[in-house]
C-alpha positions in Angstrom: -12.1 39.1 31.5 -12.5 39.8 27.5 -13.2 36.6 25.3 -11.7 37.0 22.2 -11.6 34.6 19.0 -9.4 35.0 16.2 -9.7 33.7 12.5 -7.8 34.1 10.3 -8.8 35.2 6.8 -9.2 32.5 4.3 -8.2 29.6 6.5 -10.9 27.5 5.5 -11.2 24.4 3.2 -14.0 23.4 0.8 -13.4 19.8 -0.3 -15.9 18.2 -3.3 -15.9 14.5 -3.7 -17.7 13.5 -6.6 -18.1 10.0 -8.9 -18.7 12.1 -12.1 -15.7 14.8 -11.2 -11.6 13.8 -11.3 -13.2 10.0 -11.2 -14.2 10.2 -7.7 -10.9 11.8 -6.3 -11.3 14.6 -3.6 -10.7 18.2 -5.0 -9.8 21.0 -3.1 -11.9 24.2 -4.8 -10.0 27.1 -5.2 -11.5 30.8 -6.7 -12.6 32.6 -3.2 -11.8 36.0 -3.1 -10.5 37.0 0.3 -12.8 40.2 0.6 -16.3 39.3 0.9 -18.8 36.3 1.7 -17.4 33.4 0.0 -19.9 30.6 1.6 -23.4 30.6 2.7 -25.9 27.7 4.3 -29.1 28.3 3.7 -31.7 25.3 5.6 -34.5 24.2 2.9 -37.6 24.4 5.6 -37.4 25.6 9.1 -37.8 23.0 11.8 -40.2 24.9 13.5 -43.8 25.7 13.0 -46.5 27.4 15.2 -50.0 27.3 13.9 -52.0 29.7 16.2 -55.6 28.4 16.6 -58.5 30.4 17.4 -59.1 30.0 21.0 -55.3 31.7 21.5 -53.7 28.5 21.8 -51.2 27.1 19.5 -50.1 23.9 18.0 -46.4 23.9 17.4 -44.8 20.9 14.9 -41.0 20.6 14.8 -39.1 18.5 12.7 -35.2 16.9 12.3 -35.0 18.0 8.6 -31.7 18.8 7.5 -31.7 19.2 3.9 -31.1 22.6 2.1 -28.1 24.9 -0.4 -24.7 26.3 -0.3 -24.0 29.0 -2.1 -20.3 29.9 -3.2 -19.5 33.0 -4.3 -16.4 31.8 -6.6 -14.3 33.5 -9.3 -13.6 31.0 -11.9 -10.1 29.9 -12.4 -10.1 27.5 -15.1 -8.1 25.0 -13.5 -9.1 21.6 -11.9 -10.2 23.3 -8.9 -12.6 25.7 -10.7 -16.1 25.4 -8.9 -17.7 27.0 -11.8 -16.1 24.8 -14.4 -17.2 21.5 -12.3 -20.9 22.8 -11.8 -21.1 23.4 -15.8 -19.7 20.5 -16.1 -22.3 18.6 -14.0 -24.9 20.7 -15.3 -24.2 19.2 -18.8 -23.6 15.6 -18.0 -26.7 15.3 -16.2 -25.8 14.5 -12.6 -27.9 11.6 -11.2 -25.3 10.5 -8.3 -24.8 13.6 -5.8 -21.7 14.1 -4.3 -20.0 14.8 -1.2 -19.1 18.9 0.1 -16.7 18.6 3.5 -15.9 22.4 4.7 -13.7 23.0 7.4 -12.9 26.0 9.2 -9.9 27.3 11.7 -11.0 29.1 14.8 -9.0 30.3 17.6 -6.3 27.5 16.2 -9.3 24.4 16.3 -10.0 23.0 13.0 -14.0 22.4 12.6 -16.4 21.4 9.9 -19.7 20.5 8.3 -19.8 17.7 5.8 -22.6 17.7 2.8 -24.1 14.2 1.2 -26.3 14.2 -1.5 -25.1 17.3 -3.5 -26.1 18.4 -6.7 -25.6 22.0 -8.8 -28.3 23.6 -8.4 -27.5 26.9 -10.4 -24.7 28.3 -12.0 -24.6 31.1 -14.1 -22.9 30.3 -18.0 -20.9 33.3 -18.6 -20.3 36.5 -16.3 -18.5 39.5 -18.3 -16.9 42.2 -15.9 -14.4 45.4 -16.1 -11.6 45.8 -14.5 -12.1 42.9 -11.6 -12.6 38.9 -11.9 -16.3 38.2 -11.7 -17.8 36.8 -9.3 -20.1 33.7 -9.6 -22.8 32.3 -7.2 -22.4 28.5 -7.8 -25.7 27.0 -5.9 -25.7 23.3 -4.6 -28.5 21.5 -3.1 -27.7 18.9 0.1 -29.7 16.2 1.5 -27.9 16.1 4.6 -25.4 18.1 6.6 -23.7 16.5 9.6 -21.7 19.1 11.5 -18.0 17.5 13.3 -19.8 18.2 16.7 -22.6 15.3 15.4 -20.3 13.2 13.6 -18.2 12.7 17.2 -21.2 11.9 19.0 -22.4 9.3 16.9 -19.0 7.5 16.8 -18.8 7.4 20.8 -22.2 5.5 21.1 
């Protein structure tokens, strides 16, 4: 028998909590495009490392990091939910507190997610000029930590 999964375009959440941002109150970004890649992970180191040593051995280090970016390719909307106007906005102000990224995700009708501590704008381009189409802008924030649900259940249970 076939296994199919369905998902349904643009049913996902990204949710930022932030001291510096609507005074700490949880906003819902808005400004993905519904054609397209709208969020990437991106790990900061692998976890795994083989060093190959000269006799054809190998010594192989692993590690539990789980610190790296998100990328979102946003369009910017000039309201409260504007992803681009929040990371220029923490971009000016300095950010020296990190916030909190939750992104869920609904697939074949179950409702999972990832949350993000420790988030900080890493990039964000000032201005973007383009034709005949709202332009897109890759809005880069750095993590400490990402917990997926999955994790976050386990650790509740013990």
């Amino acid at each position: 028998m076939s296994n199919h999964t369905v998902i349904a375009a643009g049913q996902f959440t990204v949710t930022l909590t932030h001291p510096l941002w609507n005074s700490g109150t949880p906003t819902t970004i808005g400004g993905f495009k519904l054609e397209g890649q709208m969020v990437q992970d991106q790990q900061l180191m692998d976890n795994s490392k083989v060093i190959a040593l000269a006799n054809g051995n190998t010594i192989t280090i692993t590690n539990n990091n789980k610190s790296g970016s998100l990328t979102f390719n946003v369009t910017a909307t000039n309201g409260d939910d504007d992803m681009v106007k929040i990371a220029k906005f923490l971009k000016r102000v300095g950010d020296s507190v990190g916030g909190t990224i939750r992104i869920t995700q609904e697939i074949n009708g179950a409702t999972s997610g990832d949350t993000y501590t420790a988030c900080t704008v890493k990039s964000c381009p000032n201005r973007i000029i383009q034709g005949n189409d709202a332009a897109d802008y890759a809005v880069v924030w750095n993590y400490g930590e990402y917990t997926p649900d999955s994790e976050a259940s386990e650790d509740s249970e013990s």
